[in-house]
C-alpha positions in Angstrom: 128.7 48.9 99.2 128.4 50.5 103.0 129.1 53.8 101.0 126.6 53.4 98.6 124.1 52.2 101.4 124.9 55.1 104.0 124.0 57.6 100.7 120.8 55.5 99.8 119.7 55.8 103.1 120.7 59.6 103.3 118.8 60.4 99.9 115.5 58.4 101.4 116.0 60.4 105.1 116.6 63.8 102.9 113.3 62.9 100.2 111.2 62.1 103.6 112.4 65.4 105.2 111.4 67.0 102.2 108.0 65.3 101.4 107.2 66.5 105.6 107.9 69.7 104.8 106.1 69.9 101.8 102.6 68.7 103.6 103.9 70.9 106.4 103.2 73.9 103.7 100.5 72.4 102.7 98.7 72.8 105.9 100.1 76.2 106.6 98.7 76.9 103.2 95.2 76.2 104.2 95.5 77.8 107.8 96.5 81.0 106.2 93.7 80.8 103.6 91.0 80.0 106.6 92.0 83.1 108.8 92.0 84.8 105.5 88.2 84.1 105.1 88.1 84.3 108.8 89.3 87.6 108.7 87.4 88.9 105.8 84.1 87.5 107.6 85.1 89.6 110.7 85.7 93.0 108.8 82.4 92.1 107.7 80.6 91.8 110.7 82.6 94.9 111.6 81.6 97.1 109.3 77.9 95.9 109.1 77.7 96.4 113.2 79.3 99.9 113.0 76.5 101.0 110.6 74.1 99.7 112.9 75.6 101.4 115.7 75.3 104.5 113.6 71.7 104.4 113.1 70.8 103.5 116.6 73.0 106.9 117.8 71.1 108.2 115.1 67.6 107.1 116.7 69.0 108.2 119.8 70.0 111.5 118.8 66.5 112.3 117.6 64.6 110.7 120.1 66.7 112.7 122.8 65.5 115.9 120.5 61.9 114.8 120.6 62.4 114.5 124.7 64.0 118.1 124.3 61.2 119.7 122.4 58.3 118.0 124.1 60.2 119.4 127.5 60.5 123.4 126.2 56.7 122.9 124.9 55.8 122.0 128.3 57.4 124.0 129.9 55.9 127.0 127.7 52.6 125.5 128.3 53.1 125.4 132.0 54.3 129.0 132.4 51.4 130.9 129.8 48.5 129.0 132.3 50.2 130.4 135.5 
């Protein structure tokens, strides 16, 4: 009977090993499935800033054209009243 109590008591530590394992993977599941989102959120917000950035170098860009033009017109102006 010690036999059959030391493999009772083996097959009970072995099903507990194996039922913290499986809400080990359990959790592990969900962690991966949160940075998942997490990460698809963040590509996101990526990709949404980068446009942004991309028309504010665009506003930029012109503005600093504007500056450019409005300099060479007054510049022209300044010279043809001398």
């Amino acid at each position: 009977t010690k036999v059959l109590a030391d493999l009772q008591a083996g097959v009970l530590n072995a099903r507990n090993a194996l039922e913290n394992t499986k809400a080990q993977l359990r959790q592990s599941q969900r962690q991966v499935s949160q940075l998942t989102r997490q990460t698809e959120d963040l590509k996101e917000v990526r990709e949404r800033l980068r446009l942004e950035n991309e028309g504010l170098n665009n506003v930029v860009t012109r503005k600093e054209r504007l500056l450019q033009e409005v300099s060479q017109r007054i510049c022209a102006f300044m010279t043809t009243t001398r």
